[in-house]
N, C-alpha and C positions, 0 to 999 in steps of 0.2 A: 541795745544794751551797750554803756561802756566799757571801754577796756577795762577798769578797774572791775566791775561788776563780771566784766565774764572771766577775768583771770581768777576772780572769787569765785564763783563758781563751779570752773575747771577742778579747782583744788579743792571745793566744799564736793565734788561727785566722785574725784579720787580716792577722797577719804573714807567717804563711805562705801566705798565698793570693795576697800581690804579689810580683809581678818588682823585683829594686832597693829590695827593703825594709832594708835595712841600712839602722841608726841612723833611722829614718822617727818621726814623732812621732803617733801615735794616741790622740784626744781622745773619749771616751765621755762623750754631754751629753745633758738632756732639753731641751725645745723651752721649756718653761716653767719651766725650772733643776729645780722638784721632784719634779715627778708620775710612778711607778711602775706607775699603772696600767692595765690593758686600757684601749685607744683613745688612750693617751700619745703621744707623739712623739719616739722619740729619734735623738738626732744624732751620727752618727760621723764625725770629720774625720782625713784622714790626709794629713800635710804631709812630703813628706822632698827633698832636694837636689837639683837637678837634676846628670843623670851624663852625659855624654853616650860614646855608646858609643866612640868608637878614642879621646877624647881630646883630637884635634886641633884643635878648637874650645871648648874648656874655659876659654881666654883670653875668650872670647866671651859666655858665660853668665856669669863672675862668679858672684856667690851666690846665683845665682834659687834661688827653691824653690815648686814643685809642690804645690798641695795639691789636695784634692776633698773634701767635703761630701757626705751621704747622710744623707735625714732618713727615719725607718722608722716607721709603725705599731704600738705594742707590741700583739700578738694573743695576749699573758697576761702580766700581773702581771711586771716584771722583779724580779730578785733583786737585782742591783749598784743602790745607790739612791744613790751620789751620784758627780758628775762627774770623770774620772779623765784622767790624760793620761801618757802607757807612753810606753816607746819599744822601737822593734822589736830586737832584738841583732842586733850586729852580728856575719856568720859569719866 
């Protein structure tokens, strides 16, 4: 698989694994910007709008936005070798 193809896919399996990922911003980073290899550290941040479920408090949030951070152990060699930032489609 190439990098292109698996950093697409990375972000096409994040996407679908949240609630509320329409239009969400998904940042694929390493810890030390370059390093690919076993024992690396890479960084996935996913930032998208805050929704609030009926609405009626929407006046209230304004334009917050949600994010989270998750920094991972690479346990082999990743393929995607440099920093990317996707966004999820919107359904």
């Amino acid at each position: 698989m190439s990098a292109a193809e698996q950093t697409a896919y990375l972000v096409s399996t994040i996407c679908d694994r949240m609630d509320f990922a329409d239009g969400a911003t998904v940042t694929l980073a390493f810890a030390d910007g370059v390093s690919v290899s076993t024992g690396s550290t890479a960084v996935v941040t996913v930032a998208a709008d805050l929704q609030t479920v009926t609405g009626w408090f929407d006046f209230l949030v304004g334009d917050k936005v949600l994010s989270s951070t998750v920094k991972v152990r690479l346990e082999q060699e990743a393929q995607w070798t440099q920093a990317t930032d996707a966004t999820c489609p919107v359904s």
